[in-house]
C-alpha positions in Angstrom: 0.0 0.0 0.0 1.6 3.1 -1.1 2.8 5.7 1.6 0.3 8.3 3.6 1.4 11.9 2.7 1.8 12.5 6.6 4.0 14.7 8.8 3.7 11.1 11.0 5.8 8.8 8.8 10.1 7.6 9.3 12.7 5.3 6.9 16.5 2.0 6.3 18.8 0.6 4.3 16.6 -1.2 1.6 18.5 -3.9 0.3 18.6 -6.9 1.7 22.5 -8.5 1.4 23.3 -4.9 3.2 21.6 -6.3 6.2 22.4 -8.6 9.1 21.8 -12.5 7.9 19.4 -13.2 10.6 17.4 -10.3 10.5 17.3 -8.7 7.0 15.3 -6.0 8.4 18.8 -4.9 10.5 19.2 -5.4 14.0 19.9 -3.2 17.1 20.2 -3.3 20.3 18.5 -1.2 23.5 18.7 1.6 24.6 15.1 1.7 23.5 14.3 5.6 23.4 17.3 6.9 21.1 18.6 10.1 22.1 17.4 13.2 19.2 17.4 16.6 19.2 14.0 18.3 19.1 13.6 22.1 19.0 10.3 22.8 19.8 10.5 26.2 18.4 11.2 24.5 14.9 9.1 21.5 15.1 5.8 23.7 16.2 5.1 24.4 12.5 5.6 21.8 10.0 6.9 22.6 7.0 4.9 22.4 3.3 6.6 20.2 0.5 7.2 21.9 -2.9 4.2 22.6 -4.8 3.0 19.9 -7.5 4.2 20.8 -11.0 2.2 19.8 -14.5 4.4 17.4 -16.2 4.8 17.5 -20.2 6.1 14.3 -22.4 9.9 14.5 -23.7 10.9 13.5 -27.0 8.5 12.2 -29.2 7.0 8.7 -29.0 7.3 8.6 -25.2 4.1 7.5 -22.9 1.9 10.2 -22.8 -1.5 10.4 -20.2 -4.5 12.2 -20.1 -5.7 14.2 -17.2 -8.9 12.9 -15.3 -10.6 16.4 -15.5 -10.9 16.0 -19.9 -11.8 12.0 -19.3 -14.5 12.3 -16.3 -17.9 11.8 -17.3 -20.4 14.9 -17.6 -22.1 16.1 -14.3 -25.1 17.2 -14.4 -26.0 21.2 -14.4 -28.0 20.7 -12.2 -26.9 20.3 -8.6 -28.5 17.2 -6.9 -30.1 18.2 -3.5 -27.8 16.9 -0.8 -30.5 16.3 2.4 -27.2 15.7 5.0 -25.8 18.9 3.7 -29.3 20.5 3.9 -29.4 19.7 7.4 -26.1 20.5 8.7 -26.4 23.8 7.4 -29.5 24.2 9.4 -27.7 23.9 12.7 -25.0 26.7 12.1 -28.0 29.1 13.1 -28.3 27.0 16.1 -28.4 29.0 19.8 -24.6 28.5 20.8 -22.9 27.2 17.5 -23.5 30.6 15.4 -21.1 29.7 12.3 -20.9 30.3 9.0 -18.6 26.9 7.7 -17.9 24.0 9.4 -14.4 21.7 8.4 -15.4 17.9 9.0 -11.5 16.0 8.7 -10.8 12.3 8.3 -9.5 11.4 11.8 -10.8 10.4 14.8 -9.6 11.8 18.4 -6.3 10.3 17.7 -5.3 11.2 14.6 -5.7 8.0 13.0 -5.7 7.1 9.5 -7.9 4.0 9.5 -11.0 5.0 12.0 -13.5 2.8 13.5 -16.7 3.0 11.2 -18.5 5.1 13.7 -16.0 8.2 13.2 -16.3 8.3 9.7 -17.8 11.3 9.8 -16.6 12.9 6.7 -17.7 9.7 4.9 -20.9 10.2 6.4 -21.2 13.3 5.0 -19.8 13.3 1.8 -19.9 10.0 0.4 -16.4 9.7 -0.2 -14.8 6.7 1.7 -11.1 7.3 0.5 -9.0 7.3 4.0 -7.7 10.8 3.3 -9.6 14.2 2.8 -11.5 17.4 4.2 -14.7 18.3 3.6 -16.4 21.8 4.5 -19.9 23.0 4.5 -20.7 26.7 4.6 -24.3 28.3 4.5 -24.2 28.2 0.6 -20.7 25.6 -0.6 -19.5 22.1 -0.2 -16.5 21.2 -1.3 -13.6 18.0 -0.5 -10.1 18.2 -0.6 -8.0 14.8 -0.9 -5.3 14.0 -2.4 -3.7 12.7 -5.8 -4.5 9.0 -4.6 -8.3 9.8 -4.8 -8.8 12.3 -7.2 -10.7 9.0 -9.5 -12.2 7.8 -6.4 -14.0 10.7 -5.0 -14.6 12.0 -9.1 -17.0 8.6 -8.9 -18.3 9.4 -5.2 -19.1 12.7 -4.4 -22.8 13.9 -5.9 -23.5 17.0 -8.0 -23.4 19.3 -4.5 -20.0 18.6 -3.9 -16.5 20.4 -5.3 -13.9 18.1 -5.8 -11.1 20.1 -4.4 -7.2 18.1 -5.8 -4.8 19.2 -3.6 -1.9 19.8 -4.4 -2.3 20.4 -8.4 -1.6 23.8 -9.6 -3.9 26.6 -9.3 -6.1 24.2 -6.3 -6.3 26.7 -2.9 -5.3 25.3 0.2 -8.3 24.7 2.9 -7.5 27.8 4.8 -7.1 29.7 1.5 -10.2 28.6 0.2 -12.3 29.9 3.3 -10.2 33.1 3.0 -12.1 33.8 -0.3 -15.6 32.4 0.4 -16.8 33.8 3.7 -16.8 37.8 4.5 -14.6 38.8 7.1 -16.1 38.6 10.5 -17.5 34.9 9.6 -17.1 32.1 11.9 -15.6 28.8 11.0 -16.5 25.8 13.3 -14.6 22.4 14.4 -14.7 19.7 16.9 -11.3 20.7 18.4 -10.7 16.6 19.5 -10.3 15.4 16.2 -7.2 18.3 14.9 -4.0 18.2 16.0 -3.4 21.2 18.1 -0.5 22.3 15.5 -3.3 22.3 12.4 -5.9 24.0 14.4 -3.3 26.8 14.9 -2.1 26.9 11.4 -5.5 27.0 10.3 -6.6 30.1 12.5 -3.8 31.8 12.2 -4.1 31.7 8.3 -7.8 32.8 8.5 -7.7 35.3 10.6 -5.6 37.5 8.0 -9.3 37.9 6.7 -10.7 38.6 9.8 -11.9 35.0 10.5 -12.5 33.4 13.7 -12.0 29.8 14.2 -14.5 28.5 16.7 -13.8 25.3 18.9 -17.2 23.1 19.3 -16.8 21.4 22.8 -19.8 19.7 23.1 -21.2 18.5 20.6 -19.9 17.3 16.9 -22.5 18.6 14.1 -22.6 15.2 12.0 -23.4 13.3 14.9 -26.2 15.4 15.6 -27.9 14.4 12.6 -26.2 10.9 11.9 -28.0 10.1 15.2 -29.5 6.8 15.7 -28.3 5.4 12.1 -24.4 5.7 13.4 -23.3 2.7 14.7 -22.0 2.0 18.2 -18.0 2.6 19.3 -16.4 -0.5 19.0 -15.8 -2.4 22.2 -14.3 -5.7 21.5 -11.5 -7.8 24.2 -7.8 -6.3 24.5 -5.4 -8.8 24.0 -1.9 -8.8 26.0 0.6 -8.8 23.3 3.2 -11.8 23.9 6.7 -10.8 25.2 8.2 -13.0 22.6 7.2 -10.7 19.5 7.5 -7.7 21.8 11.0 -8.5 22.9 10.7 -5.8 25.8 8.4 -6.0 28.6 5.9 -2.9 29.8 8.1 -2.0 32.4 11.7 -1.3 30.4 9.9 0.7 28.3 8.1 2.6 31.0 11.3 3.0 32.7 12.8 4.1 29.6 10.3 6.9 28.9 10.4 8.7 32.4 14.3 8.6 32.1 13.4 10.9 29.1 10.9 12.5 31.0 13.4 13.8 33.2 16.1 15.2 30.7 13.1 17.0 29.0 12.4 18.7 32.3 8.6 17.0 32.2 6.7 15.3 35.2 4.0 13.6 32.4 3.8 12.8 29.1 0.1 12.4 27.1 0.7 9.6 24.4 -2.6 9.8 22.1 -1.7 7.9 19.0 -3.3 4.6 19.4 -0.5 2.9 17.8 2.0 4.3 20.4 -0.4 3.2 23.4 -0.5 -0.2 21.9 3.5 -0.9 21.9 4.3 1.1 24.9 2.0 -1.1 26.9 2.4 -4.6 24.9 -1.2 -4.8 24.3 -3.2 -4.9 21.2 -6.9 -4.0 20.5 -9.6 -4.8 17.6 -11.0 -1.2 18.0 -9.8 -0.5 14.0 -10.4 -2.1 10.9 -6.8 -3.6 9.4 -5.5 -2.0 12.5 -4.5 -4.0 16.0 -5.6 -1.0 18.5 -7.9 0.0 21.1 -9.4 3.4 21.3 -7.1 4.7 24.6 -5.1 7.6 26.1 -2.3 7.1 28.0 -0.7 9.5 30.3 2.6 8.3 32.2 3.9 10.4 34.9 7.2 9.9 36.5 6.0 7.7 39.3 2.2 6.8 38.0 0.7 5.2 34.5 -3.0 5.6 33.5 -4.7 4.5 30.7 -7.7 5.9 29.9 -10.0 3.3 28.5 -13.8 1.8 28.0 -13.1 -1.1 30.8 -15.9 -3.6 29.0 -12.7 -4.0 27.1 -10.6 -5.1 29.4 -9.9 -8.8 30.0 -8.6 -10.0 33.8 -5.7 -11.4 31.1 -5.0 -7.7 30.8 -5.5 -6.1 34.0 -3.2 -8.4 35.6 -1.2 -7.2 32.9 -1.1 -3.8 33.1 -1.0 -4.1 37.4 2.1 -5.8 37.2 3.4 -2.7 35.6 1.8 0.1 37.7 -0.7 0.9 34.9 -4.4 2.0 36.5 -7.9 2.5 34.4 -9.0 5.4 34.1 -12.8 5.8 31.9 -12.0 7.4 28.6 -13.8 10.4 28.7 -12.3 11.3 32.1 -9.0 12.4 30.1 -9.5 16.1 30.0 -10.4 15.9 33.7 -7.4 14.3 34.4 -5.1 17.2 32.4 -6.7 19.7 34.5 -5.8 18.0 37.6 -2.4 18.0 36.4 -2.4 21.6 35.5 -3.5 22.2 39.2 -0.9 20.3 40.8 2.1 22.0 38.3 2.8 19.3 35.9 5.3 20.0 33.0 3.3 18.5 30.9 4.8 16.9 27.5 2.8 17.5 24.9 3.0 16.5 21.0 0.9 19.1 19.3 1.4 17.7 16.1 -0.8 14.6 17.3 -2.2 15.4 20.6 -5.6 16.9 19.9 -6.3 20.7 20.5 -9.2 20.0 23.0 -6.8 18.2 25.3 -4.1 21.3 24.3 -6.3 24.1 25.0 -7.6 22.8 28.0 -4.5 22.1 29.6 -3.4 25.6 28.6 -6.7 26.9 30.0 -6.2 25.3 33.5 -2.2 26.8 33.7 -3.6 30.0 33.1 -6.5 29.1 35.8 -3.3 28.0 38.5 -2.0 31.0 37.5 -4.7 33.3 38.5 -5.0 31.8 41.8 -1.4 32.2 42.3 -1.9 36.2 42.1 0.8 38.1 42.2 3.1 35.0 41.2 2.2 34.9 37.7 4.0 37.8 36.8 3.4 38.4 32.6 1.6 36.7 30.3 4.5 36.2 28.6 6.7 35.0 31.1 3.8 33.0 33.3 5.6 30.3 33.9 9.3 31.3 34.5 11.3 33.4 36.6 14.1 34.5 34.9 16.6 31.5 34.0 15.2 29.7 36.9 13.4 26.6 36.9 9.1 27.0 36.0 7.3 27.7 38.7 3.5 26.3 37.9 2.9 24.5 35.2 4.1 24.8 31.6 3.8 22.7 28.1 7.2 21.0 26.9 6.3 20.9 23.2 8.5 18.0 21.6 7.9 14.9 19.7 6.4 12.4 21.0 9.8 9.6 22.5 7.2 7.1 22.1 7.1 7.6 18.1 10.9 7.0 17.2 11.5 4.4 19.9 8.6 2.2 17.9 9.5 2.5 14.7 13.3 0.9 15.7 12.7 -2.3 15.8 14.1 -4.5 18.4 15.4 -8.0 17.2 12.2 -10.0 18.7 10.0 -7.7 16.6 12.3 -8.0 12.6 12.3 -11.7 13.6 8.8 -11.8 14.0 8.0 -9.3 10.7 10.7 -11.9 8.9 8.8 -14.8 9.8 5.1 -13.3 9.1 6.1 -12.2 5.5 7.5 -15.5 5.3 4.1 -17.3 5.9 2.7 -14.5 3.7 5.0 -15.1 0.6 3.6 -18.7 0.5 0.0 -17.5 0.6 0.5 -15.3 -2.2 2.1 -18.1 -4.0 -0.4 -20.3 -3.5 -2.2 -17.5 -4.7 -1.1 -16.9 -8.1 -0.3 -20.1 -9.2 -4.3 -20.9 -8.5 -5.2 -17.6 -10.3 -2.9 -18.8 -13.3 -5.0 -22.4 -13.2 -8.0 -20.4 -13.5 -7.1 -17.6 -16.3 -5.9 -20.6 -18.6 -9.5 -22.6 -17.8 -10.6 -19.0 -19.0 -12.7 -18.9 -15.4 -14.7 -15.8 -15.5 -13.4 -14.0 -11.9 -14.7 -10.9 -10.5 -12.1 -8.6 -8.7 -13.9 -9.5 -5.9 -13.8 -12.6 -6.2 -9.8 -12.3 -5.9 -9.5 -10.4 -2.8 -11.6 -13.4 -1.5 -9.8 -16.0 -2.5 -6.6 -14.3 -1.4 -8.2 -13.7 2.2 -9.0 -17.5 2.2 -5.2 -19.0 1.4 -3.7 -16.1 4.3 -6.7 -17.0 7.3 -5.1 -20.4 6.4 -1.8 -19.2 7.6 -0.3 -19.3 11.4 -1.4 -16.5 13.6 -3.6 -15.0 10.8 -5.7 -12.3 12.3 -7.1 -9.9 9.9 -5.7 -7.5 6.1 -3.9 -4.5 7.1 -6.1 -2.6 5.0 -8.7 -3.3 2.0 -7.1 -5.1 -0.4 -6.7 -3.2 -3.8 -7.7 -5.2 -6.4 -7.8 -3.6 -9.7 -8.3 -5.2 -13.6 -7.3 -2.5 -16.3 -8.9 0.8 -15.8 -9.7 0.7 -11.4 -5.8 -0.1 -11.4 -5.5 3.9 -12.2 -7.5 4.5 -8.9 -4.9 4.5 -6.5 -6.7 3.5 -3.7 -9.1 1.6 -5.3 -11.5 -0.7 -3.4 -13.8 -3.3 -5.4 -17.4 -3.9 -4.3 -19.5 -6.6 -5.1 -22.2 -5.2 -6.7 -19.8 -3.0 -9.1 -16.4 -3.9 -9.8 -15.3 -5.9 -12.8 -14.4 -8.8 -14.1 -10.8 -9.5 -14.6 -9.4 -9.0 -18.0 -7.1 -11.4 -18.8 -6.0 -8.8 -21.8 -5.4 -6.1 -19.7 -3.0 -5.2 -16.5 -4.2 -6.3 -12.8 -2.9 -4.6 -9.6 -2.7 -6.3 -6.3 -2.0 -4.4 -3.2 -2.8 -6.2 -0.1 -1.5 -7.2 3.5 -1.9 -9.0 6.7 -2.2 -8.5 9.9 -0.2 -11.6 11.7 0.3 -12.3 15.7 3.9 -11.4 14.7 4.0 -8.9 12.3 2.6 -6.5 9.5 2.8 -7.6 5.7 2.0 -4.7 2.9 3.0 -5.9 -0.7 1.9 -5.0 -4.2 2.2 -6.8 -7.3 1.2 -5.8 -11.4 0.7 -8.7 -14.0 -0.7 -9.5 -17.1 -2.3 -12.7 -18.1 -1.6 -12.3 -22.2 0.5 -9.7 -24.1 0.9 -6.4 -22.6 1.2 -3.1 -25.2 4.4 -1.3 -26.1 3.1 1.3 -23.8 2.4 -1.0 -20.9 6.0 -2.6 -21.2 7.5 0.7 -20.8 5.5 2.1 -18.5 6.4 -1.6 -16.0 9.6 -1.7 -17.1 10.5 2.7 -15.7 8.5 1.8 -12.5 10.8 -1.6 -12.5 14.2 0.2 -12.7 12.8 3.0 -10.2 12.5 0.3 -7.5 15.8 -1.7 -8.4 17.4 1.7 -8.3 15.9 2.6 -5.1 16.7 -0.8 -3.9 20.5 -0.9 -4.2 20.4 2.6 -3.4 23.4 3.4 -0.8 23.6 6.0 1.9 24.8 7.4 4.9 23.0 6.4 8.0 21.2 9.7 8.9 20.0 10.7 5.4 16.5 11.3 5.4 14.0 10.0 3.1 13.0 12.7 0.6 16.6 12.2 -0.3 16.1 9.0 -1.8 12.6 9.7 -3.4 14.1 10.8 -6.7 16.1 7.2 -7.3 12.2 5.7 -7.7 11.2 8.3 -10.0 14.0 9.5 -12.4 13.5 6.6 -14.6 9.7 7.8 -14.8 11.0 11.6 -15.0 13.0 10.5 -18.4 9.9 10.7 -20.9 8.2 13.3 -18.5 6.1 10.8 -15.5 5.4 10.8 -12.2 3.1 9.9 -9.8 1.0 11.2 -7.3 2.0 9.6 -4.1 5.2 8.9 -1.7 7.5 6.1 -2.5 7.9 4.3 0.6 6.6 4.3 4.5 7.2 2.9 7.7 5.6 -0.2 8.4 4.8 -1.4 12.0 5.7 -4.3 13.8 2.2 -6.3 14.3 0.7 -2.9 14.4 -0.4 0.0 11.9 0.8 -0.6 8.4 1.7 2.9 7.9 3.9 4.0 10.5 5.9 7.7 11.3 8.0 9.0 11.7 10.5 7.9 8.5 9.1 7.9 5.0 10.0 7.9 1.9 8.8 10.9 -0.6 9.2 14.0 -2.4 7.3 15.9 0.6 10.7 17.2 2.0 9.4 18.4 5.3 10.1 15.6 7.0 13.7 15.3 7.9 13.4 12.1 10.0 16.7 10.0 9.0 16.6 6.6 8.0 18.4 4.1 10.6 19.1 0.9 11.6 15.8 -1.2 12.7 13.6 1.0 10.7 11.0 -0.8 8.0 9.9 0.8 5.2 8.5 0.0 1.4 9.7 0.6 -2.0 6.7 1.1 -4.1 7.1 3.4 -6.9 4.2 3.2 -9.5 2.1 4.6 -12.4 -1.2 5.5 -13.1 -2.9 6.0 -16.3 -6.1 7.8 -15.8 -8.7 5.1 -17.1 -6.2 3.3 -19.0 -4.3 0.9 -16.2 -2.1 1.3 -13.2 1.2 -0.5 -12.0 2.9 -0.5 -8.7 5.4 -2.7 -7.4 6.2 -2.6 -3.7 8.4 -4.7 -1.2 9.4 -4.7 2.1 13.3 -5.0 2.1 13.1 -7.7 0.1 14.6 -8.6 -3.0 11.9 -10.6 -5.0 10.3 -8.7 -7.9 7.3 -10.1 -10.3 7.3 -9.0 -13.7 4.5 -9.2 -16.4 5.4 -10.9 -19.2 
């Protein structure tokens, strides 16, 4: 599955025979929280990649494609009535909202790219069930931005009442831009501050309020849900499961102990981890909260002589209670968190605080309650500026430590137990997917009539047959021909094709093992591909070699390496529209920060030893076909003949 375009992503040395025999994935050894620089002052504001650029053919006879906008079918003139829309709109008016747009995002509390189905809001609302995109509302507009991966996608999706906004091509406004130029100054933009980070609510308000806009936080009450209502199904409340020490390879308490040794040099007495995927290694346990995803809804705050994890209890087992007792972890409900960050606030916690992935309700009201300790300090507080420090002198109530989150870097470095256990799930996974094709090969020479449905079954039937099995690590793309263009494409029963033996098929799927996280992609053909198809394979081919044998200094970060996958593309004038490799989890998330691979230079996270990440450059032919070829430092490539 080809790489998020996140700020939350990190990167390795990518081929194989460079890597320790054992563990092809590289090996290290503890400490596990490596020692890097933040400065907070820096890592606040995230920076923007380059701007996307058109791309024109070189030479003549070279592979040319057409844009979607000149290929999409007609809409009508017409708009279609859009009764959600209709009756969001008629809450803005509504005694103690009073706004004039409201911005429904993609994520969920904790910033999560897959969400459990009932905090799919801006699928809800739209219709568009891509994994990445904003949607806004205002009295009179709806529009949805997304990204180059969707642009087909939510083309077929969205009705006649929605824009389709494609980020990042030329002349497309940014979200904040777009509101800039749509509402008169004075107007009031509404969000549910829990599901933005704390960093993008404050890019976003500081942006609008150059035209006088005034970005309004919605506590208490989200506006889909109100009229989603009963039809939204219930949060998810299925068993934790302890996660054995033996594909862990470090127990609770090391890594505990770890993290309020860091606690301490940062000059914090607590540390909010909200990324789900963060709880869920810190703590050795994993969840079924998340489709494709092994996590449980949860906060956890870890103080330097206390744990709590806030958390619906139905979910948790005596297995895991005895678990998380022998560590010093105590429950706390889930909705108690805020509560809990204003009783630190009282008692002068230095409280640690991610803002790139911490939410801005938890944020703002920890910010609220220092300025509340403050007031009740009097004279103590001294200026606003300066509320929490005297001079050069240590704070004196309580005050933010902005950083990174420890938690995110100390995952994505594997620890021997955990490459072992990815080497030996991708193992079991190679020999499903071999079992795989050589049945699908049968079947094309009987000249079986298959659905590409009926693929992504049959490929979920030979991996459930595997050891420790659990679940896909996300929707298995399974594209004949023309869907193999849609990036993210996701076939449905009752409309996706039949596979055409004449024409390319994509295969992009993964696993979810006891052990470990598989994500692999594969193009083929079944009979003679074109000219055009050869070359197109054959560019995408040498881009992956080439990023394959590619060698670096440790330390180099990822955007560095982006343009080995593309230059043999860039050579007769292609590209495509996504990164070329991210992190991968260890029987967790299968995208993973904070290393990627990718032209988006803003992240400077360097590639090091224990990191996994994919190689999966690709093109995509508007309606024509689409090829990808990904691994996961490994060394094996299919080609179509």
């Amino acid at each position: 599955m080809h790489t998020l375009p996140s700020h939350a992503m990190r990167p390795l040395c990518l081929n194989p025979s460079l890597c320790s025999s054992r563990f092809p994935f590289f090996s290290f050894s503890i400490p596990i929280f490596h020692k890097f620089k933040n400065n907070p002052t820096i890592y606040k504001k995230s920076q923007k990649g380059p701007p996307f650029f058109s791309i024109r053919c070189c030479g003549s006879g070279s592979v040319t494609a057409k844009p979607s906008w000149e290929l999409r079918r007609n809409r009508a003139a017409v708009q279609e009535p859009d009764e959600k829309v209709v009756a969001l709109r008629q809450l803005f008016t509504k005694p103690g909202i009073g706004i004039d747009a409201y911005i429904i995002p993609s994520q969920d509390a904790h910033q999560s790219e897959f969400i459990a189905e009932c905090y799919m809001r801006r699928a809800y609302i739209s219709g568009f069930t891509g994994s990445a995109g904003t949607a806004i509302v205002t009295k009179d507009k709806a529009a949805l931005w997304t990204d180059g991966r969707y642009f087909l996608q939510a083309e077929k999706q969205l009705n006649s009442s929605w824009k389709l906004m494609r980020a990042g091509n030329f002349g497309v406004p940014q979200v904040s831009e777009w509101l800039n130029d749509v509402l008169a100054p004075g107007g009031r933009v509404g969000i549910d501050p829990f599901l933005f980070s704390y960093d993008a609510a404050e890019e976003l308000k500081e942006v609008i309020s150059k035209k006088n806009l005034e970005l309004v936080y919605l506590y208490d009450l989200n506006l889909v849900d109100e009229i989603w209502k009963e039809s939204r199904t219930k949060p998810p409340n299925k068993p934790i499961r302890v996660h054995d020490l033996k594909y862990a390879g470090i127990d609770v308490v090391s890594k505990l102990s770890s993290l309020r040794a860091e606690l301490v040099a940062a000059g914090s007495s607590a540390i909010v981890i909200s990324m789900l995927d963060e709880v869920a290694w810190l703590l050795n346990l994993r969840g079924s909260d998340v489709p494709h995803s092994p996590v449980m809804y949860a906060y956890l705050i870890v103080e330097v002589d206390a744990a709590k994890l806030f958390v619906d209890d139905s979910k948790v087992t005596s297995e895991v209670m005895y678990h998380l007792k022998k560590a010093g972890v105590e429950l706390r409900p889930y909705d108690s968190i805020l509560s809990e960050i204003r009783r630190l606030a009282a008692e002068g916690a230095h409280l640690w605080l991610d803002t790139s992935s911490v939410n801005a309700a938890i944020v703002e009201t920890y910010k609220a309650a220092c300025d509340k300790y403050l007031m009740n300090r009097g004279s103590r507080g001294k200026t606003k500026n300066k509320q929490y420090f005297e001079s050069d002198s240590l704070p004196v109530g309580p005050s933010g430590v902005y950083m990174q989150s420890p938690v995110s870097l100390a995952k994505a470095l594997k620890n021997p137990s955990e490459l072992e256990g990815m080497q030996n799930s991708h193992l079991r996974d190679a020999a499903a997917l071999a079992q795989f094709w050589c049945w699908l090969e049968e079947e094309i020479h009987k000249n079986v009539k298959l659905t590409e449905v009926d693929l992504a079954d049959k490929l979920l039937e030979f991996r459930s047959k595997q050891d420790g099995f659990l679940d896909t690590s996300f929707d298995t793309i399974s594209g004949s021909g023309a869907n193999g263009a849609i990036i993210h494409y996701t076939p449905e029963a009752e409309s996706c094709s039949v596979v055409d033996p004449n024409k390319l098929f994509l295969l992009d799927s993964g696993a979810q093992y006891v052990d470990g996280t598989t994500d692999i992609t594969r193009t083929v053909h079944f009979g003679e591909p074109t000219a055009r198809e050869k070359e197109c394979f054959t560019r995408v081919l040498k881009g992956h070699i080439a990023l394959d044998e590619a060698v670096f200094p440790e330390n180099t970060p990822g955007f560095v390496l982006d343009a080995f996958a593309r230059s043999a593309l860039w050579k007769i004038g292609l590209d495509y529209r996504h990164g070329t490799g991210h992190g991968v989890g260890a029987a967790l998330n299968v995208h993973e920060g904070p290393q990627s691979i990718s032209f988006r230079y803003g992240n400077v996270t360097p590639l090091q030893k224990g990191m996994i990440v994919s190689n999966e450059p690709g093109y995509y032919e508007d309606h024509a076909f689409g090829i990808r070829i990904e691994v996961q430092s490994h060394s094996a490539i299919s080609v179509c003949s």
